[in-house]
Every structure is written in structure tokens, then in C-alpha cells.
Backbone as ProteinMPNN parsed JSONL, in Angstrom:
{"seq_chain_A": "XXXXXXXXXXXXXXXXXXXXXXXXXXXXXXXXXXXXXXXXXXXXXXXXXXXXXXXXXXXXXXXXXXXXXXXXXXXXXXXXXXXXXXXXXXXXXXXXXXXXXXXXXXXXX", "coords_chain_A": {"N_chain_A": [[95.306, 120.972, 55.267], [95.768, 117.537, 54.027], [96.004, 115.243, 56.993], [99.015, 113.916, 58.09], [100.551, 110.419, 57.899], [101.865, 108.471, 60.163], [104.258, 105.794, 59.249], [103.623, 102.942, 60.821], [105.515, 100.547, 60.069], [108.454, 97.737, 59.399], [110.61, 99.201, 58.05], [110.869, 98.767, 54.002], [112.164, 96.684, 51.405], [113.251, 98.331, 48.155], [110.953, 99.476, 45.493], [108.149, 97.833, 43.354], [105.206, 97.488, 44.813], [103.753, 94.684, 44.128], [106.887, 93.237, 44.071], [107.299, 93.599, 46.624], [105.929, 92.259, 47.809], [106.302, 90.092, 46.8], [109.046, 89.465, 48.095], [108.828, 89.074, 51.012], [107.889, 87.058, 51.953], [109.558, 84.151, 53.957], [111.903, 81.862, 52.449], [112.143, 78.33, 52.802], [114.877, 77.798, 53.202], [115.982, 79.757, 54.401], [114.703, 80.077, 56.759], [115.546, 77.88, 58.069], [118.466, 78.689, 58.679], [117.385, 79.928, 61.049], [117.605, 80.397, 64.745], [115.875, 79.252, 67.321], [114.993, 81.332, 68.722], [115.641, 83.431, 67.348], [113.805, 83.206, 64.86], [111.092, 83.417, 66.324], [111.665, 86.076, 67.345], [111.649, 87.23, 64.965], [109.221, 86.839, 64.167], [107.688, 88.21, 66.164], [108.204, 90.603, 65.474], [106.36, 90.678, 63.227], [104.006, 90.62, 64.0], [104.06, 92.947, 64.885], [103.766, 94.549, 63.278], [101.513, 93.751, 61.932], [99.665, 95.309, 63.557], [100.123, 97.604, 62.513], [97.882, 100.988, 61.999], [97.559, 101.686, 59.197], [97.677, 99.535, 57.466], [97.416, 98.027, 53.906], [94.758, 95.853, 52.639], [96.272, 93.829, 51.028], [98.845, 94.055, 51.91], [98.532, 93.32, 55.061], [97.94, 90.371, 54.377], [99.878, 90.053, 53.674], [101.539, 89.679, 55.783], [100.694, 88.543, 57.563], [100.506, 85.597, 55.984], [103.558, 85.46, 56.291], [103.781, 85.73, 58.638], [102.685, 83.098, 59.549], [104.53, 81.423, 58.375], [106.761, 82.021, 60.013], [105.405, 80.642, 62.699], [105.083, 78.256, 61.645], [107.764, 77.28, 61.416], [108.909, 77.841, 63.737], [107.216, 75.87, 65.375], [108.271, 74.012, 64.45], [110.521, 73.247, 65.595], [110.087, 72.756, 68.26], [108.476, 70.765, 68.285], [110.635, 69.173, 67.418], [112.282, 69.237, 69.66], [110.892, 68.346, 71.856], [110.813, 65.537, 70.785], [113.649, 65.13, 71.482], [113.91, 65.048, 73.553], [112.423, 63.189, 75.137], [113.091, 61.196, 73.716], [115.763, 61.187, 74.814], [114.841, 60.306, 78.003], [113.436, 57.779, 77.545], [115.612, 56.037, 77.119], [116.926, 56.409, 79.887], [115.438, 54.454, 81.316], [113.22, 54.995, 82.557], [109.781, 55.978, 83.095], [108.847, 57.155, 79.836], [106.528, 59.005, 79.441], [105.629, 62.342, 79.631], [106.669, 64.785, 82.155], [105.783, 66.915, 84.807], [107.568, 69.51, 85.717], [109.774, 69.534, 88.383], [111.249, 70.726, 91.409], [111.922, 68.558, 93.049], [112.299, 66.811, 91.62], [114.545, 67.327, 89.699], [116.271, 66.801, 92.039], [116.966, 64.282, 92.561], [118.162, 63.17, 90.857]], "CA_chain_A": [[95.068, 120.027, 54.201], [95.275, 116.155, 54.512], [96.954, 114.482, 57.605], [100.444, 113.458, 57.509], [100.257, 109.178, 58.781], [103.444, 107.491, 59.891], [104.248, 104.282, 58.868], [104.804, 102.184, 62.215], [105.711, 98.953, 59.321], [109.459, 98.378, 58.88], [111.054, 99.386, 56.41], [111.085, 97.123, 53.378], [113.363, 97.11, 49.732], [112.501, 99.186, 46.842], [110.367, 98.715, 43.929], [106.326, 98.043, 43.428], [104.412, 95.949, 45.569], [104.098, 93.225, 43.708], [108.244, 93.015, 44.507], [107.855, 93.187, 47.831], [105.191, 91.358, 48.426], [106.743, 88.057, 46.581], [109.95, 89.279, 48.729], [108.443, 89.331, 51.957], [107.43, 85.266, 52.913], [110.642, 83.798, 54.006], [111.818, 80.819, 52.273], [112.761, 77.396, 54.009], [116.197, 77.753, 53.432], [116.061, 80.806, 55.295], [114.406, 79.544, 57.935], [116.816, 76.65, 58.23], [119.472, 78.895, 59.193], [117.604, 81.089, 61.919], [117.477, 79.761, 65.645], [114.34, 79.687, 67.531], [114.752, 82.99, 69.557], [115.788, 84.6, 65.506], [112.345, 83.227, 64.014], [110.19, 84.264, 67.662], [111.958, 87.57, 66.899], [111.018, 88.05, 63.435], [107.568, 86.581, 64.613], [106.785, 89.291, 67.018], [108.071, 91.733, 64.423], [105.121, 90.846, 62.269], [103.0, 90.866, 64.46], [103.759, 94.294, 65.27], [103.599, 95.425, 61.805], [100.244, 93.98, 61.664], [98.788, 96.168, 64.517], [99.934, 99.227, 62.199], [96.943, 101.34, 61.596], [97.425, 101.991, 57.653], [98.278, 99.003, 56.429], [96.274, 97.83, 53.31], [94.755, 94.217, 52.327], [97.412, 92.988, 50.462], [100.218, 94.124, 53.201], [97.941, 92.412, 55.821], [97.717, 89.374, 54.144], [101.169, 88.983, 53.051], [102.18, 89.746, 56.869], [99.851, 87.296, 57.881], [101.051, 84.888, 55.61], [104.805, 85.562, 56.631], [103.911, 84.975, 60.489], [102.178, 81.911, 59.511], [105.566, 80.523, 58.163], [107.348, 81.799, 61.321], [105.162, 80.212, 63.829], [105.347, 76.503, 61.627], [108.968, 77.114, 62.022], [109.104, 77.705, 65.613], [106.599, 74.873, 66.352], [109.022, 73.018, 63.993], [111.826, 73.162, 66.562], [109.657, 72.936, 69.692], [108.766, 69.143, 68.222], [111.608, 68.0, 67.9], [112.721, 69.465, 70.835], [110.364, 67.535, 72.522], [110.956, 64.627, 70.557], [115.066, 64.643, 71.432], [113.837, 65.007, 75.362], [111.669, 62.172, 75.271], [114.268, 59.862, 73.805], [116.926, 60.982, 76.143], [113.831, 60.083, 79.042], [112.982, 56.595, 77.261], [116.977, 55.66, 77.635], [117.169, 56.339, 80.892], [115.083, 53.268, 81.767], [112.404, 55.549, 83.357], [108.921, 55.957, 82.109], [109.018, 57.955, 78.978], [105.587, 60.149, 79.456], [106.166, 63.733, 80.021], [106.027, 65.087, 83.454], [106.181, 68.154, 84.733], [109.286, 69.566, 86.014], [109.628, 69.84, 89.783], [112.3, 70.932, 92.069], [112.527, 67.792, 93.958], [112.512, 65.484, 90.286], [116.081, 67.752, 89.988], [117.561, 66.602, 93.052], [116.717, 62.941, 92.832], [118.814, 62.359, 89.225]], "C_chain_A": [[94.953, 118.617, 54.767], [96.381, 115.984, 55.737], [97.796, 113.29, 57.106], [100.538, 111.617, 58.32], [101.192, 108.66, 58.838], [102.815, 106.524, 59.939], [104.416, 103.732, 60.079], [105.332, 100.804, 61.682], [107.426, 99.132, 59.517], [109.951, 98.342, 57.812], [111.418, 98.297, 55.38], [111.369, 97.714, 52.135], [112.052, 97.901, 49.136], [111.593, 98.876, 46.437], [109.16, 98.468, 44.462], [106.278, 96.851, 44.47], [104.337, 94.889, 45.258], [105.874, 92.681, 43.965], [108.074, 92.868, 45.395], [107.024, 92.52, 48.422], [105.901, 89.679, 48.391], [107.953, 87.96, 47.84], [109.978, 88.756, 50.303], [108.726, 87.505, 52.692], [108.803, 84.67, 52.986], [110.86, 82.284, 53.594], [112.736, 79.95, 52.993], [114.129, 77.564, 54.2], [116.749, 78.826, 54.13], [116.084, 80.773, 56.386], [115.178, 78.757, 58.656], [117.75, 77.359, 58.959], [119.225, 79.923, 60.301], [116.917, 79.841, 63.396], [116.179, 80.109, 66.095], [114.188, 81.234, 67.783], [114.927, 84.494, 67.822], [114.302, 84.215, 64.776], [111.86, 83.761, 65.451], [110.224, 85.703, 67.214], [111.038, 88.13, 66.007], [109.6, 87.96, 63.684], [106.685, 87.755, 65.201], [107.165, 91.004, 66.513], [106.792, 91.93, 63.243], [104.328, 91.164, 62.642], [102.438, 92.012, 64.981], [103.403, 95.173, 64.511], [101.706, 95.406, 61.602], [99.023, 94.87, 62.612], [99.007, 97.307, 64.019], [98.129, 99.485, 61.707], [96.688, 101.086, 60.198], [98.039, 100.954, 56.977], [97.128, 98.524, 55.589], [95.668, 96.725, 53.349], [95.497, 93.63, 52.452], [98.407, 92.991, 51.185], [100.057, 93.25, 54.055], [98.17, 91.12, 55.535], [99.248, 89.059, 54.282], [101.529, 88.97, 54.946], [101.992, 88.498, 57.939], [100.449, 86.053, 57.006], [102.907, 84.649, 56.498], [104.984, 85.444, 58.107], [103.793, 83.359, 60.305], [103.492, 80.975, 59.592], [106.407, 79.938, 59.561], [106.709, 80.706, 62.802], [105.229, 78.781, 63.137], [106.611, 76.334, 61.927], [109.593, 76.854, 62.951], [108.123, 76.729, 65.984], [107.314, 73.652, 65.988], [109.783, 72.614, 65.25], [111.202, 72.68, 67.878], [109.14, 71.485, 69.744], [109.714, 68.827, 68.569], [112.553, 68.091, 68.996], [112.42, 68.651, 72.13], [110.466, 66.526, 72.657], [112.636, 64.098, 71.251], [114.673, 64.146, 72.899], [113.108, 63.6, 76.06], [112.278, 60.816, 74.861], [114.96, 59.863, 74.639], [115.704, 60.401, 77.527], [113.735, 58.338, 79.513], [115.035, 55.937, 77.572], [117.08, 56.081, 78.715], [116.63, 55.426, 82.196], [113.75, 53.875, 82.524], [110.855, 55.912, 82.644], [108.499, 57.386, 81.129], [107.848, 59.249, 78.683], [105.426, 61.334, 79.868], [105.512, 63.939, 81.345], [106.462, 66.443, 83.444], [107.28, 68.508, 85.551], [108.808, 69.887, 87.528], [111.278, 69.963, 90.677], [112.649, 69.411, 92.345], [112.786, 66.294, 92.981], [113.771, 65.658, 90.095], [117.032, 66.766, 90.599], [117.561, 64.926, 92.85], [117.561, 62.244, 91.632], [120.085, 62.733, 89.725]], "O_chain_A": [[94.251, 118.381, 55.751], [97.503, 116.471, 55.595], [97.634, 112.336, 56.344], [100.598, 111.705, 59.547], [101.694, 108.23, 57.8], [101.687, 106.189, 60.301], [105.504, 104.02, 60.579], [105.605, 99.925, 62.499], [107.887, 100.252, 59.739], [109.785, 97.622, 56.827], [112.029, 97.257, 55.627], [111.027, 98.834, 51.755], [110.849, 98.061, 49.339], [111.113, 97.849, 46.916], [108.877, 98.701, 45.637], [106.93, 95.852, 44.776], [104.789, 93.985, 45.962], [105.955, 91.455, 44.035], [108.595, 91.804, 45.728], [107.252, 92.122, 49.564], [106.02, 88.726, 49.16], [108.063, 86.938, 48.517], [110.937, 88.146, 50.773], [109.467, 87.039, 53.557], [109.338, 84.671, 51.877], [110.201, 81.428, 54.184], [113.735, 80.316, 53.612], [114.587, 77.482, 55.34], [117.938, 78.822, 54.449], [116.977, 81.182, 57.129], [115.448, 78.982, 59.836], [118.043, 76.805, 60.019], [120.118, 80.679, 60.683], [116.15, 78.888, 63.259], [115.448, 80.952, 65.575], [113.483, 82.067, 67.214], [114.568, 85.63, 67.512], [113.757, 85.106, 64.124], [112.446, 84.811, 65.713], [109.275, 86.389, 66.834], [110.143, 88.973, 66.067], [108.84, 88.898, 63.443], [105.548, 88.138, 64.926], [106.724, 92.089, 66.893], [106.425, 92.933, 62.631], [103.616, 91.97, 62.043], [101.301, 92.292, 65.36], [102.887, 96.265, 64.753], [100.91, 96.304, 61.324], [97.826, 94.998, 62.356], [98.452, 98.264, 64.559], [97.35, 98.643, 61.261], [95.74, 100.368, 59.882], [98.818, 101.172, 56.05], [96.002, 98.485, 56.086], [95.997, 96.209, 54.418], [95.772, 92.927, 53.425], [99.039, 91.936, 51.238], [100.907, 92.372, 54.205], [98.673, 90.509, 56.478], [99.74, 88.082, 54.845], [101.833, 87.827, 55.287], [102.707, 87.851, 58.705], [101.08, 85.364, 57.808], [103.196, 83.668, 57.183], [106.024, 85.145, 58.693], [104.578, 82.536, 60.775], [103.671, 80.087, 60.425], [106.67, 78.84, 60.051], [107.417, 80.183, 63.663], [105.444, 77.899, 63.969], [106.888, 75.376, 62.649], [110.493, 76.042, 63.166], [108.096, 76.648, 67.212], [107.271, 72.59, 66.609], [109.507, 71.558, 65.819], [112.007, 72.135, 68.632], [109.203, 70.861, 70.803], [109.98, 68.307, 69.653], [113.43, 67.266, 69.254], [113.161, 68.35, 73.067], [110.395, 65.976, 73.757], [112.846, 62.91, 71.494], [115.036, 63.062, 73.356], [113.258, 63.15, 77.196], [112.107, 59.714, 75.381], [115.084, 58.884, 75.375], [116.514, 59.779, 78.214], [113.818, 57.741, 80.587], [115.231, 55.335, 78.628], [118.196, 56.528, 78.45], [116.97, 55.443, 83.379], [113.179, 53.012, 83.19], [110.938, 56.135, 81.437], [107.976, 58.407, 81.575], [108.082, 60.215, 77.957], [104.807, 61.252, 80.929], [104.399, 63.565, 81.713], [107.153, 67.045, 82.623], [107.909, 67.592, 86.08], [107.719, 70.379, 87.821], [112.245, 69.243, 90.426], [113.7, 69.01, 91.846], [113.224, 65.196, 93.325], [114.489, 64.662, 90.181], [118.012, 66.166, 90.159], [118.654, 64.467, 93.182], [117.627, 61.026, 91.47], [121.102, 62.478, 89.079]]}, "name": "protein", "num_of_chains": 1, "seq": "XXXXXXXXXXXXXXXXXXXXXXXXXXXXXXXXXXXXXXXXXXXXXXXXXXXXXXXXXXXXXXXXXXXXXXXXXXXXXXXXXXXXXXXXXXXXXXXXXXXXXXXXXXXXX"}
């Protein structure tokens, strides 16, 4: 008869699609409380979902949507990550334009 297709998505709550679709996109206050390497995570969990074979439109999209968030999240952090490094730089009396890291920049501070 018909072939049997696993899911490779993970598993997600009860109830119709329309439930789990709204459930799915993570809201900011969510976000707020996960560190970078916990959004990356979830990030490269979507992204794995979206390489399942059988998923439909609407799954796609929302999954797609729900990375989207993760990666403004994680580029959130990776500003101002940048931004804290670049003040600590500019206080140190030295010129504040990013360089690249080198062994021998190390030894010299």
C-alpha cells in the first residue's frame, strides 16, 4: 500500500496547526532569557527541521520565520558584543578601530 514517511521535525505540542503554528515563533521575552550558544542551538535546530523532506508550506514558512528571529537575536548579542569591546579598546588610550587578533598583540598588553 502507501509508504510509511518519518517525520525527521521535532516534536511539537498538541492541537491543530493553526496552534502550533502561532506557538512556534519565539517571543522577545523568550529570547531575552536564552544565551547566545541557547539561541545558535535552537537556530541550527531549525534549520534542521527545515531540511526535513515532508514538511508542508505553512511548516516551512513558520520555520523560516522562527530562524529568522533566532539569527536577529544572535546578531543582537554579537553587536553589542562588539560594541562593549570597542569601548573597552577606546579607554585604553589606543586606537579604537578593530584589528585583528594576533599572537604577538597578546604579549605586548
Amino acid at each position: 500500500m502507501g509508504r510509511m514517511v518519518r517525520s525527521r521535525r521535532p516534536a511539537q505540542p498538541s492541537g491543530d496547526r493553526s496552534d502550533q503554528a502561532a506557538g512556534l515563533d519565539p517571543a522577545p521575552e523568550e529570547l531575552a532569557d536564552l544565551s547566545y550558544n541557547q539561541a545558535r542551538t535552537a537556530l541550527d535546530l531549525v534549520l534542521a527541521g527545515l531540511q526535513a523532506q515532508d514538511l508542508n508550506v505553512e511548516e516551512m514558512a513558520q520555520l523560516y520565520r522562527q530562524g529568522q528571529a533566532y539569527v536577529r537575536y544572535c546578531v543582537s548579542i554579537l553587536d553589542r558584543v562588539e560594541q562593549e569591546v570597542l569601548l573597552w579598546d577606546a579607554g585604553s588610550g589606543t586606537d579604537p578601530s578593530p584589528q585583528p587578533y594576533t599572537a604577538d598583540s597578546s604579549a605586548k598588553s
